[in-house]
Jmol script that loads the backbone (N, CA, C; Angstrom):
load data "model"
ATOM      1  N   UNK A   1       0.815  -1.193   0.000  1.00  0.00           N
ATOM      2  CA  UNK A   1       0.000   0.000   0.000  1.00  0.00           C
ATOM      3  C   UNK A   1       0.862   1.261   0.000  1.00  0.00           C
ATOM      4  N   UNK A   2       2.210   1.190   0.677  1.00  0.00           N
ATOM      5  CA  UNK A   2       3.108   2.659   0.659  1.00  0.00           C
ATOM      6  C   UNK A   2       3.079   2.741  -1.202  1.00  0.00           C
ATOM      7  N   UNK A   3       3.567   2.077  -2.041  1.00  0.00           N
ATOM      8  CA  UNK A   3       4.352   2.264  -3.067  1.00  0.00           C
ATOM      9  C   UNK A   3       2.239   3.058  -3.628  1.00  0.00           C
ATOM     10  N   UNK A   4       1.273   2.597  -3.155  1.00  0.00           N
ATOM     11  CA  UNK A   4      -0.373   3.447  -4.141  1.00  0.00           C
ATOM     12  C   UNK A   4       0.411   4.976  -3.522  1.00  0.00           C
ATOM     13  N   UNK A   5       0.505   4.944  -1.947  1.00  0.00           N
ATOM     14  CA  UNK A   5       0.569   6.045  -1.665  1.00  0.00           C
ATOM     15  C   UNK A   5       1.622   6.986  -1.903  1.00  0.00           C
ATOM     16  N   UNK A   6       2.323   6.113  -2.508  1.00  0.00           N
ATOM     17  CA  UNK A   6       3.880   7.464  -2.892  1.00  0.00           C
ATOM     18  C   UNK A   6       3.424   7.462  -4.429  1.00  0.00           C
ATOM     19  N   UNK A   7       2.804   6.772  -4.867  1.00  0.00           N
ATOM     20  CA  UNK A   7       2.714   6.854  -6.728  1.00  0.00           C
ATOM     21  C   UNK A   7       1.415   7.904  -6.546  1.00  0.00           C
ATOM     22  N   UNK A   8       0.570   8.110  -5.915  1.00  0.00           N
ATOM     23  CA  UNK A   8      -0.567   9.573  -5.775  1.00  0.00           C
ATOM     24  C   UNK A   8       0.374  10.336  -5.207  1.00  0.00           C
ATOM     25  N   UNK A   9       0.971  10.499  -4.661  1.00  0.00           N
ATOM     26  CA  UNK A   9       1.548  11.451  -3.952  1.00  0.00           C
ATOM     27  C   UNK A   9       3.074  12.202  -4.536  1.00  0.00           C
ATOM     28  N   UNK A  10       2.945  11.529  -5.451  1.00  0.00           N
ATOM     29  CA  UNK A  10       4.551  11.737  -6.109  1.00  0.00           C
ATOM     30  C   UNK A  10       4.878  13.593  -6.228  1.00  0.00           C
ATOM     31  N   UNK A  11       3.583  13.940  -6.895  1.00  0.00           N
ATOM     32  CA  UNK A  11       3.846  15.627  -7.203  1.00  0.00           C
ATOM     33  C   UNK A  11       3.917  16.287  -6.359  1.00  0.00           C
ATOM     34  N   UNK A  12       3.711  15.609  -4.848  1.00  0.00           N
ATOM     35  CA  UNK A  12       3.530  16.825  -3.571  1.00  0.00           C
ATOM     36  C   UNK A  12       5.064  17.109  -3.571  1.00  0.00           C
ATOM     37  N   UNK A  13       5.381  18.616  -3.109  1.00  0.00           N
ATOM     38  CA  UNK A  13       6.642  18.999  -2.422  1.00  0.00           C
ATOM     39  C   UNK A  13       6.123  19.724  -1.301  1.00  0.00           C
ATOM     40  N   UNK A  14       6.404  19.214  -0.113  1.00  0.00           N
ATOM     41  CA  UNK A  14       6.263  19.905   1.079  1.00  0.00           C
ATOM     42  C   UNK A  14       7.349  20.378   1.461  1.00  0.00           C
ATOM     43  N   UNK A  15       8.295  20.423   0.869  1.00  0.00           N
ATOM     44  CA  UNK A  15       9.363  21.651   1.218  1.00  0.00           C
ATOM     45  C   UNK A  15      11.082  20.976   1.335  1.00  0.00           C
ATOM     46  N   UNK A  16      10.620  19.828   1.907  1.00  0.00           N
ATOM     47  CA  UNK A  16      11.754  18.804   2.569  1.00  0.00           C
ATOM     48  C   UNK A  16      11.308  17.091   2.537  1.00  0.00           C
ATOM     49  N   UNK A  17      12.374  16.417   1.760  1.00  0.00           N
ATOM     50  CA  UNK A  17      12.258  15.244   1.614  1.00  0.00           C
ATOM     51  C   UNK A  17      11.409  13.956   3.085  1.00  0.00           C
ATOM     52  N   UNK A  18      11.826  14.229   4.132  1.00  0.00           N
ATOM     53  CA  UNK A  18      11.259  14.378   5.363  1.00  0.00           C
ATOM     54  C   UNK A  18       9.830  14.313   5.554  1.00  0.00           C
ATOM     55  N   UNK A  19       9.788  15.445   5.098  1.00  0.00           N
ATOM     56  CA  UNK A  19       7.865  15.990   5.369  1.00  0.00           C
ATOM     57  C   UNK A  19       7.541  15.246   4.574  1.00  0.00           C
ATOM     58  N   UNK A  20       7.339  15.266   2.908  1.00  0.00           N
ATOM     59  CA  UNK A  20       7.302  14.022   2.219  1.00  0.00           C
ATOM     60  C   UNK A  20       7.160  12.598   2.628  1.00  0.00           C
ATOM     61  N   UNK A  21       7.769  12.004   3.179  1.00  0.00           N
ATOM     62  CA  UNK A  21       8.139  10.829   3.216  1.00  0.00           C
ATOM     63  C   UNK A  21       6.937  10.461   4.668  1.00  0.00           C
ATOM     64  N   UNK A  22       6.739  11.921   5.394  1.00  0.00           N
ATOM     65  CA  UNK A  22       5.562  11.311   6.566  1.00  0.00           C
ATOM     66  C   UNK A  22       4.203  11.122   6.401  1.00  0.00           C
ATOM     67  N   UNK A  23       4.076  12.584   4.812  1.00  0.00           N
ATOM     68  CA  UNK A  23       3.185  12.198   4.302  1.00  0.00           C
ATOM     69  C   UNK A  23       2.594  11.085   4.099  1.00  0.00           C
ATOM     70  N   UNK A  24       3.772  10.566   3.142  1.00  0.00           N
ATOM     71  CA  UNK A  24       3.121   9.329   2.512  1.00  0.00           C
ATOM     72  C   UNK A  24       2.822   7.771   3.754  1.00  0.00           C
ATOM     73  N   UNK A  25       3.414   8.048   4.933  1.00  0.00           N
ATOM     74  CA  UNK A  25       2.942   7.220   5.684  1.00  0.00           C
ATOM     75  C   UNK A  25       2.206   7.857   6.236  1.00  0.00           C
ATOM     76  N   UNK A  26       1.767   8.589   6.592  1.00  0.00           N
ATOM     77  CA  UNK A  26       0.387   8.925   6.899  1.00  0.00           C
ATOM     78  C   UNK A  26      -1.022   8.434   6.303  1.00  0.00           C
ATOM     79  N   UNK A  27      -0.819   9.171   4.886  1.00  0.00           N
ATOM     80  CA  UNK A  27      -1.679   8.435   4.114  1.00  0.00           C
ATOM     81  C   UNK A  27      -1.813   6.844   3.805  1.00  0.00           C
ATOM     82  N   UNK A  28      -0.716   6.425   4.012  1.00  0.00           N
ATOM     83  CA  UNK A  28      -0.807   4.386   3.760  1.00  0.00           C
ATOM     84  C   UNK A  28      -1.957   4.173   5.593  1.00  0.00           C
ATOM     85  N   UNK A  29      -1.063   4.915   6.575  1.00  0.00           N
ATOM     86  CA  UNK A  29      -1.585   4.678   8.230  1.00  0.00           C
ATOM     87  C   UNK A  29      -3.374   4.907   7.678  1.00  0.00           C
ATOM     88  N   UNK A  30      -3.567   6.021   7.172  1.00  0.00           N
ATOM     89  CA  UNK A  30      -4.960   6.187   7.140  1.00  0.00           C
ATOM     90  C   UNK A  30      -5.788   4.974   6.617  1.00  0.00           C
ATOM     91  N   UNK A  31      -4.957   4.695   5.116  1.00  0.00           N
ATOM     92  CA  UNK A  31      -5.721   3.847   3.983  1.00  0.00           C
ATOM     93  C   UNK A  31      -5.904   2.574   4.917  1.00  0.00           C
ATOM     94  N   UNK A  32      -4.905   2.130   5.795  1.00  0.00           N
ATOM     95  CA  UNK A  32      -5.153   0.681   6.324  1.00  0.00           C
ATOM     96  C   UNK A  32      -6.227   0.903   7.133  1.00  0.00           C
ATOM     97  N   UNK A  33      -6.130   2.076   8.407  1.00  0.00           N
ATOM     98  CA  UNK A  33      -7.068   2.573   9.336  1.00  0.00           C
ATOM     99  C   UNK A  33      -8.594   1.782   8.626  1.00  0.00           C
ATOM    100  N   UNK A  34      -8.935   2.766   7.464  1.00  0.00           N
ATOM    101  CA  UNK A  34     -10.247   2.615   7.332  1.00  0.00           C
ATOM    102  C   UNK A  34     -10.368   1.087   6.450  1.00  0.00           C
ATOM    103  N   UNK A  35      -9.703   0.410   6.064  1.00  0.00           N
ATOM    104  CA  UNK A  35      -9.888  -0.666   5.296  1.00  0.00           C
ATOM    105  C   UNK A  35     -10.143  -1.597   7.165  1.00  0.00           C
ATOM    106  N   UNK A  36      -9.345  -0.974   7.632  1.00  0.00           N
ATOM    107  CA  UNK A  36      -9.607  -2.527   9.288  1.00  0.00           C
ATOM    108  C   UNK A  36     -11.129  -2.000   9.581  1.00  0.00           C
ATOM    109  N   UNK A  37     -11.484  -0.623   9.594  1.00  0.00           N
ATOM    110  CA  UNK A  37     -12.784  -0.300  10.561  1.00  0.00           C
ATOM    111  C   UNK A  37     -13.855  -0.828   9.361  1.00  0.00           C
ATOM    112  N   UNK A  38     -13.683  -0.991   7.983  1.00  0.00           N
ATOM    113  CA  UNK A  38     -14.460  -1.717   7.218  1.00  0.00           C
ATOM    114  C   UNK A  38     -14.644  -3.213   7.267  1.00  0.00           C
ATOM    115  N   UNK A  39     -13.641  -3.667   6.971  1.00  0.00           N
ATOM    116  CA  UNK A  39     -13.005  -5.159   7.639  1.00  0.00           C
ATOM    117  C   UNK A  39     -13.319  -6.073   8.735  1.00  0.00           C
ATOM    118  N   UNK A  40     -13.045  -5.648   9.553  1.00  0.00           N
ATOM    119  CA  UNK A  40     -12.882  -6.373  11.001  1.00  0.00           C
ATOM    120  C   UNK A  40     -14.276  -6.543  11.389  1.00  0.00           C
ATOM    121  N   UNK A  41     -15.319  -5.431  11.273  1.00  0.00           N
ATOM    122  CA  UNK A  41     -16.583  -5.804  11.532  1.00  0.00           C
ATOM    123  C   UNK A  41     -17.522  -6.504  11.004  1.00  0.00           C
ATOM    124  N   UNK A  42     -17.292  -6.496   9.553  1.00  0.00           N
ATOM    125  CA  UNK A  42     -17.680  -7.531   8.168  1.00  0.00           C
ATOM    126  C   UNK A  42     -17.247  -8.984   8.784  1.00  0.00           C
ATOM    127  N   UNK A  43     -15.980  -9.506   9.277  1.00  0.00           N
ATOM    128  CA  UNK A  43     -16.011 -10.391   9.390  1.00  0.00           C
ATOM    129  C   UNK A  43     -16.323 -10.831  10.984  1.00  0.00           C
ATOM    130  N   UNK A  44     -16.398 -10.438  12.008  1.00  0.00           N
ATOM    131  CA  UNK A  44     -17.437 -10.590  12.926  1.00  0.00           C
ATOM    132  C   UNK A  44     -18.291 -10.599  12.838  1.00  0.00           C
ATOM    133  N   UNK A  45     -19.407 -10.390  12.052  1.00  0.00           N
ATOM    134  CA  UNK A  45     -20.906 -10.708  11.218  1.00  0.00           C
ATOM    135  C   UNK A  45     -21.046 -11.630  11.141  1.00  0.00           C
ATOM    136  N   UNK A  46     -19.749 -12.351   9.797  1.00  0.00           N
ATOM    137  CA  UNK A  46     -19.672 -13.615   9.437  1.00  0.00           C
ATOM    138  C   UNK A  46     -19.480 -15.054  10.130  1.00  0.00           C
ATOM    139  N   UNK A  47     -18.706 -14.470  11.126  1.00  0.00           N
ATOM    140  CA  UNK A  47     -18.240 -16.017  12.096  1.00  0.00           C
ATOM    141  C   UNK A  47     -19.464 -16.348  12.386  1.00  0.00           C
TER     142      UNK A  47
END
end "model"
wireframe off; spacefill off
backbone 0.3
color backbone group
């Protein structure tokens, strides 16, 4: 999921390679975030 979030994110310059780079884990931290709060409860339904 880092390599979706650095390939959308490629054109950002936040000033410093750094800031960049927290970005893009930020955004992967988020993307997983909401894929588990979608996830995890779907399959507690199921059991």
């Amino acid at each position: 999921m880092e390599k979706w979030a650095a390939k959308e994110l490629s054109q950002v310059d936040l000033g410093d390679a750094s800031r960049n780079k927290r970005l893009i884990r930020l955004v992967k931290n988020l993307a997983f975030a909401i894929v588990a709060a979608i996830t995890i409860p779907m399959l507690l339904v199921w059991q």
